[in-house]
C-alpha positions in Angstrom: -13.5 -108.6 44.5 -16.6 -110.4 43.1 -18.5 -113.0 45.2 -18.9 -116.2 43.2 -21.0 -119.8 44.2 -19.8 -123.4 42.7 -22.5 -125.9 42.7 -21.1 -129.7 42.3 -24.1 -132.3 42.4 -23.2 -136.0 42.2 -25.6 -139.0 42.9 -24.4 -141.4 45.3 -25.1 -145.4 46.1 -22.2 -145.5 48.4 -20.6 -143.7 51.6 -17.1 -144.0 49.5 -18.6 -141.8 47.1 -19.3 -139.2 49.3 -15.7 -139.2 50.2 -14.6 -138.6 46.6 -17.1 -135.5 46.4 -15.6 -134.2 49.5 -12.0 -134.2 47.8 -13.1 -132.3 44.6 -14.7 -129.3 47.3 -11.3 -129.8 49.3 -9.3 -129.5 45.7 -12.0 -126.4 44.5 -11.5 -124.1 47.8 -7.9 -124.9 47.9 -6.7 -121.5 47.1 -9.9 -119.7 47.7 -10.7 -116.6 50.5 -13.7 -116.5 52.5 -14.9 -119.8 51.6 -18.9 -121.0 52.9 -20.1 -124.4 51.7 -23.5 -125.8 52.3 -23.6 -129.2 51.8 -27.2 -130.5 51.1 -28.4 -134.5 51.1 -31.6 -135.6 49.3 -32.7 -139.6 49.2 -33.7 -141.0 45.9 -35.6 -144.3 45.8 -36.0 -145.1 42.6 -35.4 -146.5 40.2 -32.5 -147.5 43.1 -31.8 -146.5 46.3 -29.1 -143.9 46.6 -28.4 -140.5 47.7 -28.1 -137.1 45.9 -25.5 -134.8 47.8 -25.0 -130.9 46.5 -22.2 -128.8 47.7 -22.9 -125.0 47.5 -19.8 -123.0 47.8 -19.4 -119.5 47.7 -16.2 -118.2 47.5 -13.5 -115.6 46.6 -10.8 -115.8 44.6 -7.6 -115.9 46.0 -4.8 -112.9 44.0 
């Protein structure tokens, strides 16, 4: 089986955001095997305050 890695990046101005990026990686590793995910956080201050989050995954896929 092939390793693969899934990058999903959103920009956030909320913690309910965050929330809705954690269900898409929840939904995404679903039926995956050997699943890691590094999630990393990054503050952006302008032109507005808010928060970049990236979720790294690397997975297998599931037969």
């Amino acid at each position: 089986m092939q390793v693969k890695t899934k990058i999903f990046t959103t920009l956030l101005a909320s913690y309910d955001d965050n929330i809705k990026l954690a269900d898409t990686v929840n939904d995404f590793i679903a039926d995956k095997d050997f699943v890691s995910i590094d999630f990393n956080m990054m503050s952006i201050s302008s032109p507005m305050d808010c928060i970049r989050y990236t979720a790294f995954i690397t997975y297998q896929e599931s037969r």
